[in-house]
C-alpha positions as CSV (number, residue, x, y, z in Angstrom):
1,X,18.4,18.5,-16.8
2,X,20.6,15.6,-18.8
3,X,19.5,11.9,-18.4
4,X,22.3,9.6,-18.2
5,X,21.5,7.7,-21.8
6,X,19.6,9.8,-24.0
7,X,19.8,8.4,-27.5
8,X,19.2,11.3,-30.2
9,X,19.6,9.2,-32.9
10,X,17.2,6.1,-31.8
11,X,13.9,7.4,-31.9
12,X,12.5,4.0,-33.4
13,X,10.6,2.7,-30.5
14,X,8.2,6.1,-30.1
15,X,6.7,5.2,-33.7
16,X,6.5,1.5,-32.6
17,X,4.6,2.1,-29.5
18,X,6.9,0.7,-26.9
19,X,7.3,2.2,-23.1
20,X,9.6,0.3,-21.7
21,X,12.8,-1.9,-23.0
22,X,13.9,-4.3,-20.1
23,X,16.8,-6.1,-21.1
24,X,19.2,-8.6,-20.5
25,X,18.7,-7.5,-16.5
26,X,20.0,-9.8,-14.1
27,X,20.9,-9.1,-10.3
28,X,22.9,-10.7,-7.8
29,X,22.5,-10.2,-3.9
30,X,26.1,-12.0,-2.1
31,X,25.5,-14.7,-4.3
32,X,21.8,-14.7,-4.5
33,X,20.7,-14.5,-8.1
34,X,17.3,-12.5,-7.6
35,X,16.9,-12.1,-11.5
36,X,18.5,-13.6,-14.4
37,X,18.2,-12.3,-18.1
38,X,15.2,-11.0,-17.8
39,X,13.8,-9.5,-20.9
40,X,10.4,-7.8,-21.0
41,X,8.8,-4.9,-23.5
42,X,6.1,-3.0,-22.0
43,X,3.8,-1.7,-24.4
44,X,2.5,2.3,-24.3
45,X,-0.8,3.0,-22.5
46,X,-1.2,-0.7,-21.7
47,X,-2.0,-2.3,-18.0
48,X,1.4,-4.7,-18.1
49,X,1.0,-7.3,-15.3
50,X,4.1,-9.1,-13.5
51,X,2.8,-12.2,-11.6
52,X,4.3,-15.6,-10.3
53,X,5.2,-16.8,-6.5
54,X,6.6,-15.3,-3.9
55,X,10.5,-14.7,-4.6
56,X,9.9,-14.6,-8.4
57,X,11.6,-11.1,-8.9
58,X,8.6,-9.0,-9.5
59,X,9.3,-6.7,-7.1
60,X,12.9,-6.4,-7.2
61,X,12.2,-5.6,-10.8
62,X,10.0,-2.7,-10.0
63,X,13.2,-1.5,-7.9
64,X,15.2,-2.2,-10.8
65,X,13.2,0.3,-12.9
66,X,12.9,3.0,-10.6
67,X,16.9,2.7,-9.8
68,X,15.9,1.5,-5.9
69,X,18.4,-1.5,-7.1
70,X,21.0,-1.5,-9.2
71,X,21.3,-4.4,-11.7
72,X,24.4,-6.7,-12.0
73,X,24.2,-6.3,-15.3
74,X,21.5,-5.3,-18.6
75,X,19.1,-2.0,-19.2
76,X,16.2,-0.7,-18.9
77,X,15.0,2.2,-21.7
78,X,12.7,4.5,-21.4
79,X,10.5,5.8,-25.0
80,X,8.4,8.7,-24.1
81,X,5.7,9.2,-26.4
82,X,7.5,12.3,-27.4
83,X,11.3,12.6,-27.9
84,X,13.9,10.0,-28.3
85,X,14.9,7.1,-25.7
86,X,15.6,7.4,-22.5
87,X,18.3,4.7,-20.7
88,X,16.8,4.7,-16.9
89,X,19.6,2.2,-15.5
90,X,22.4,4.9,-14.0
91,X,20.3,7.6,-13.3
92,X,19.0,8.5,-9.8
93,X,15.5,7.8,-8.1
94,X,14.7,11.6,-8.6
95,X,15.8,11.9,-12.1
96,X,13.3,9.0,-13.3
97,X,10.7,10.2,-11.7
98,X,11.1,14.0,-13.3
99,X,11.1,11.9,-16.8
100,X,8.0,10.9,-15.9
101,X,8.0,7.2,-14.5
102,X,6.5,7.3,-10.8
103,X,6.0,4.3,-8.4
104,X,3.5,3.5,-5.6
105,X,4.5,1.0,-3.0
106,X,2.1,-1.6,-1.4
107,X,1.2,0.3,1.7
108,X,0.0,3.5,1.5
109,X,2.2,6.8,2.0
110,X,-1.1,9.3,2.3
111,X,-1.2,12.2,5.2
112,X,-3.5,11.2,7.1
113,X,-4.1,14.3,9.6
114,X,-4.8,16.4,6.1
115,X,-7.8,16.2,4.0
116,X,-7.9,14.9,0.4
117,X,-7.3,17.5,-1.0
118,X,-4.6,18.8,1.1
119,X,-2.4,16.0,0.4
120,X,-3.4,16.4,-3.4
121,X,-1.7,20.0,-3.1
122,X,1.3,18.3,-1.5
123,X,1.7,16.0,-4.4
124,X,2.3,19.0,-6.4
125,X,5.1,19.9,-4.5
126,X,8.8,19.1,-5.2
127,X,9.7,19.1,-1.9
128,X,8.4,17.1,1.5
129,X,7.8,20.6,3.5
130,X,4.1,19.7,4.9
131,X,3.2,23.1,5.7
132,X,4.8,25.1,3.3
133,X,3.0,22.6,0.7
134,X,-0.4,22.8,1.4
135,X,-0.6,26.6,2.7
136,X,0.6,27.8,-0.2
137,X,-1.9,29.5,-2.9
138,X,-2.4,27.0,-5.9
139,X,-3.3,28.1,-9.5
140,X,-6.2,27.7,-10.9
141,X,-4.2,25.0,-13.7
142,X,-3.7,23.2,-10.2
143,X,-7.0,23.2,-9.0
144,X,-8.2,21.9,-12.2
145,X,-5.7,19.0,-11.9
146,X,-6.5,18.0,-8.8
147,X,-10.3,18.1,-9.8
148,X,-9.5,16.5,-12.5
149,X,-7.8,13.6,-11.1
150,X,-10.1,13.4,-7.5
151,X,-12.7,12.9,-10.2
152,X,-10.9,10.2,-12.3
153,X,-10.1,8.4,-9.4
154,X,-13.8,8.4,-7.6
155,X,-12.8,10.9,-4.5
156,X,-14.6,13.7,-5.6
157,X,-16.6,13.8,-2.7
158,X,-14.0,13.2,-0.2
159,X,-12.5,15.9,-1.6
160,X,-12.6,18.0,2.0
161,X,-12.9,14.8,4.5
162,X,-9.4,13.3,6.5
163,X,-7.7,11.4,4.5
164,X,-7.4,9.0,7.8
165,X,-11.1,8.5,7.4
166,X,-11.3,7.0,4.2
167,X,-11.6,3.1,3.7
168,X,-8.1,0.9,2.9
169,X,-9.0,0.6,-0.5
170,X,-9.8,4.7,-0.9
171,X,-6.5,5.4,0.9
172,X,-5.0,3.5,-1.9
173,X,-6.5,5.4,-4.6
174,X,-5.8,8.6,-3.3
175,X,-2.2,8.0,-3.7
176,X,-2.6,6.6,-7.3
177,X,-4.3,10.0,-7.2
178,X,-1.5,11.7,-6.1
179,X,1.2,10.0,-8.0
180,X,-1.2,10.9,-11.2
181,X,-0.8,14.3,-10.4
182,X,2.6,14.3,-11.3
183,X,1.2,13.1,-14.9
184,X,3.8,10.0,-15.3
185,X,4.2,8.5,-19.1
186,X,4.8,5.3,-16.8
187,X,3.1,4.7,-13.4
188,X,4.0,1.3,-11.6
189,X,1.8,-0.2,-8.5
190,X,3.0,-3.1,-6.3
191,X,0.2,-4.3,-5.1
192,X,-2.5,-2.2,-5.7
193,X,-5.5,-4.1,-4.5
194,X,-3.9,-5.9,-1.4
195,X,-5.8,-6.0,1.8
196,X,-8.9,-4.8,-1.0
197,X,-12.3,-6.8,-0.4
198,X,-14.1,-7.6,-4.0
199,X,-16.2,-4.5,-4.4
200,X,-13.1,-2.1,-4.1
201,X,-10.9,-4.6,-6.0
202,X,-13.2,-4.6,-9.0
203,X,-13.2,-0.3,-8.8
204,X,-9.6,-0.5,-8.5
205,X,-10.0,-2.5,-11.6
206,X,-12.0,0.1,-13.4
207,X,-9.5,3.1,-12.1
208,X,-6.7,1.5,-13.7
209,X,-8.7,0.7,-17.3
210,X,-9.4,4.6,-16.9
211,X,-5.8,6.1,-16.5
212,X,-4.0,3.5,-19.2
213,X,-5.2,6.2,-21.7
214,X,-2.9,8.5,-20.1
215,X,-0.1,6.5,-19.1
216,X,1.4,3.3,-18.7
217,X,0.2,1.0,-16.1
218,X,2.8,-1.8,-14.4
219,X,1.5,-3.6,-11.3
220,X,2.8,-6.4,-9.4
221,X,-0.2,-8.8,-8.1
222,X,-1.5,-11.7,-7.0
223,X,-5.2,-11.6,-6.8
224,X,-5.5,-13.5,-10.1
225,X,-9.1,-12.2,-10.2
226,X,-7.6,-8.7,-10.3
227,X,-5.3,-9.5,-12.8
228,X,-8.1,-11.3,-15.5
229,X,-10.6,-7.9,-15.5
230,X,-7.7,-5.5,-16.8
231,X,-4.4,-7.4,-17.4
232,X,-3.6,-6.1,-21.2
233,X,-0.1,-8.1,-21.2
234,X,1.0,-10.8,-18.3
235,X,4.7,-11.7,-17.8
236,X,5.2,-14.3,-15.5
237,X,7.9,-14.6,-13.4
238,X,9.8,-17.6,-11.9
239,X,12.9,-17.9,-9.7
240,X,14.0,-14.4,-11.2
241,X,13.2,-15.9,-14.7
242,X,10.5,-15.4,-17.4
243,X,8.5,-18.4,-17.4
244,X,6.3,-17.2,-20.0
245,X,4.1,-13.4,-21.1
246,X,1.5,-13.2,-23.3
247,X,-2.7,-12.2,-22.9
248,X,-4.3,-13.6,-19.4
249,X,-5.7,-16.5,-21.3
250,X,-2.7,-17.5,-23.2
251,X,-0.7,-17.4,-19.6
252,X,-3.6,-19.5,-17.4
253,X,-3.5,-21.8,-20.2
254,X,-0.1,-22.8,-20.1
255,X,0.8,-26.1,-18.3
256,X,4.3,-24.8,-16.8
257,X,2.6,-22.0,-15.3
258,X,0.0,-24.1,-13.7
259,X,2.1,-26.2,-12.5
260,X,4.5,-23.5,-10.8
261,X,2.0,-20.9,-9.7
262,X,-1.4,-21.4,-9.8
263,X,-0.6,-24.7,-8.4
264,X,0.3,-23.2,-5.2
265,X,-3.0,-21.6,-5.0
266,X,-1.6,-18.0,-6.5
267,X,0.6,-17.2,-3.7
């Protein structure tokens, strides 16, 4: 397959140890500036956090990144560990996912009529064929994946069980589960520990401090709790702007931000 953008002759950010090069992106919806010149470097096998009010861009950026939106104008480049830059902006959904950045949306997308492991077998599929997925034989590299990852993301157990009978919170780690299984470089979450009380919050906390060793974590969130147990880097968004990124203590301590988000209780 050829990516729209590969850059043979820039392989300067794989020895740096950046992931992902957002710049100069700005979007405009009939008039509606949703982003403007937003510049952001997500560093590799770090848990990158994108916070600020409702209607600050974080989301649309997310879509920005996985080619959902198109931006009015600027880039977004992809360094894989291995290999030379990637430039994600003008390439489909489907080819940035097989270069290895996946996404997981708020609500989750599991099978519910299917055990566990059932719809781990379907993540390994390329194709959205329920029953042709999860009848077919799977290898024994498969089976160790999936045991691999049930185990990495505390569902061992559950392994055989409906996925409509596990909690909120397990439902959403399943599908991290499943989007793990397609071993991203990059894995973004919107939302990961919504509708989450504190116990499962805090081991959604952990789950995420265990997979930045194999990949990139981006999450848009607004449980600020969430954010201060694993946020490595914090950009903070503001009427489609960068107000201001740094480390969690760095951000909290700022007055602006204060002022424009967590004086609004963290909404």
């Amino acid at each position: 397959m050829s990516f729209v953008g590969i850059e043979l002759n820039r392989p300067m950010e794989v020895r740096t140890g950046k992931a992902l090069d957002i710049k100069s992106v700005s979007v405009e919806f009939d008039g509606f500036k949703a982003l403007t010149d937003v510049t952001v470097g997500v560093k590799r096998n770090t848990i990158h956090f994108f916070i600020g009010p409702n209607g600050a861009g974080k989301t649309t950026l997310l879509d920005i990144i996985c080619a959902k939106t198109k931006p009015t104008s600027g880039t977004v480049h992809f360094y894989p560990a291995e290999g030379y830059e990637i430039l994600l902006t003008g390439m489909k959904e489907y080819e940035i996912v097989n270069a290895g950045v996946g996404r997981k949306f708020q609500v989750p997308s599991v099978f519910t009529e299917i055990s566990v492991y059932e719809n781990m077998v379907l993540s390994l599929s390329g194709n959205k064929r329920i029953f042709a997925s999860i009848f077919r034989k799977t290898s024994a590299e498969e089976n160790d994946l999936i045991a691999d990852v049930l185990d990495k993301v505390g569902l061992t157990e559950h392994a055989n069980k409906k996925a409509g009978s596990l909690s909120h919170g397990q439902k959403q780690w399943l599908e991290i589960g499943m989007q793990l299984a397609a071993r991203p470089k990059i894995i973004m979450l919107d939302e990961p520990a919504a509708g989450m009380g504190k116990p499962e919050t805090f081991k959604t906390g952990e789950l995420l401090q265990r997979i930045k060793d194999i990949c990139t974590v981006i999450v848009v969130e607004h449980d600020m709790e969430f954010v201060k147990q694993v946020a490595d880097n914090v950009t903070v968004l503001h009427e489609g702007k960068v107000l201001i990124e740094g480390n969690i203590d760095d951000v909290l301590a700022d007055e602006t931000v204060q002022k424009v988000y967590l004086g609004r209780g963290g909404d």
